[in-house]
C-alpha positions in Angstrom: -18.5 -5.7 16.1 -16.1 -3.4 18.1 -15.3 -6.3 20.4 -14.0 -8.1 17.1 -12.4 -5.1 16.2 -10.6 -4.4 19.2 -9.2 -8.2 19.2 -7.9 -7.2 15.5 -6.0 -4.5 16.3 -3.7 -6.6 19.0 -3.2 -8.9 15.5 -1.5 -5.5 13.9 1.5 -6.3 16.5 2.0 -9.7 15.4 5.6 -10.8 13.9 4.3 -12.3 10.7 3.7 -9.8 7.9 0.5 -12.2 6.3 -0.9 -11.7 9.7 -0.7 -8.2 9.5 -1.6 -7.8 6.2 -4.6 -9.9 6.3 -6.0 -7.9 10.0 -5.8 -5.0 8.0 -7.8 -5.9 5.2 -10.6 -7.5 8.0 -10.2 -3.8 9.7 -10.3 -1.4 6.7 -14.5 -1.2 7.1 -14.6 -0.1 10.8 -10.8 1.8 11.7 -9.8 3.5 9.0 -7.2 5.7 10.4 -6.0 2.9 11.9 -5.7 1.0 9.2 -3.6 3.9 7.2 -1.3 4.1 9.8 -0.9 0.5 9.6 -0.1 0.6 6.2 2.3 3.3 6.0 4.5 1.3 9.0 4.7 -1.8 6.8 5.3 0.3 4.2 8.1 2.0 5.5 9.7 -1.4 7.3 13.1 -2.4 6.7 11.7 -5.4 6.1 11.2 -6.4 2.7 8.5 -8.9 3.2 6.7 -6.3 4.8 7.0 -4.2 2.1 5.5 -6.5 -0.1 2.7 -7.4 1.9 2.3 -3.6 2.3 1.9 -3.7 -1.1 -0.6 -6.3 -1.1 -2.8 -5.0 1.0 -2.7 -1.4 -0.4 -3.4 -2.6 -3.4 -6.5 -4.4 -2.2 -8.1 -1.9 0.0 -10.1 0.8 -1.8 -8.1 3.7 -1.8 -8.7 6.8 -4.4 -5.5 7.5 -6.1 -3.9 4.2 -5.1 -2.2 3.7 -8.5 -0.3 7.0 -8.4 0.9 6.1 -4.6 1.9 2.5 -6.3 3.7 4.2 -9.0 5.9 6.6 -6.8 6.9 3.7 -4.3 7.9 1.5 -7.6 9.7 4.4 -8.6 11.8 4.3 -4.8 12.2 0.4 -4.6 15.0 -0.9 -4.5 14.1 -5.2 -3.6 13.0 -7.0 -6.5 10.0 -9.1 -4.2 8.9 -5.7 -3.6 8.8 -4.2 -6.8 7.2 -7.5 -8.3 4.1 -7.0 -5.5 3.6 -3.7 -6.1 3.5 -4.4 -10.1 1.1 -7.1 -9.2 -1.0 -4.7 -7.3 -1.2 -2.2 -10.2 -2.3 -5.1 -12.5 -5.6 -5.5 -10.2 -6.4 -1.9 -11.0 -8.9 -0.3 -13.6 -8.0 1.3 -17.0 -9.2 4.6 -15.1 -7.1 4.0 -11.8 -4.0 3.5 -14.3 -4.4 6.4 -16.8 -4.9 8.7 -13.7 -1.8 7.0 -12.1 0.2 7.4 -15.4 -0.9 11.1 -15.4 -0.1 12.3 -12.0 3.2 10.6 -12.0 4.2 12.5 -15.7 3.5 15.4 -13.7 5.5 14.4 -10.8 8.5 13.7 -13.2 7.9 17.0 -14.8 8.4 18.8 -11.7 11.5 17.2 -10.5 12.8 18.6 -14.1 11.8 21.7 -13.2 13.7 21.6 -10.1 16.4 20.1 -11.3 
């Protein structure tokens, strides 16, 4: 398996997004570190469509707390393709994933008020 795994990771440096995307959900079992970090950089390209499969992906890996990451990045989106992926994404996740999300981002809002 860590002969497959190790010809997956040169997939992470591929130009397509979907390719990306895709080695990092066939990853997420065996690197998981490696996987995060792969995350994070699509999430933070200045590439749209990398953001969206970004939020693809995040939202299919099994993440705890997921939905209240989702929430915050739809709250700092600014591209429509990615704001409609990362909706998607929270439509895939549980009553219990969303009420938590919901909950940690009133607080989040609450603070900023504070600061503010």
């Amino acid at each position: 398996m860590q002969q497959h795994a190790a010809h997956l990771t040169l997939m992470l440096t591929d130009r397509h997004n979907r390719v990306r995307a895709n080695t990092i959900l066939a990853l997420a079992p065996f690197e998981p570190n490696l996987v995060k970090k792969s995350v994070l950089s699509m999430m933070e390209s200045p590439d749209s469509l990398s953001r969206a499969s970004a939020a693809w992906v995040f939202g299919k890996l099994d993440y705890p707390h997921k939905g209240a990451a989702l929430i915050q990045w739809l709250k700092l989106e600014k591209e429509d393709l990615v704001i409609a992926q990362i909706a998607n994404s929270l439509g895939h996740l549980s009553k219990a994933d969303l009420n938590f999300a919901a909950e940690v981002s009133a607080a989040f809002a609450e603070k900023q008020m504070e600061v503010a």
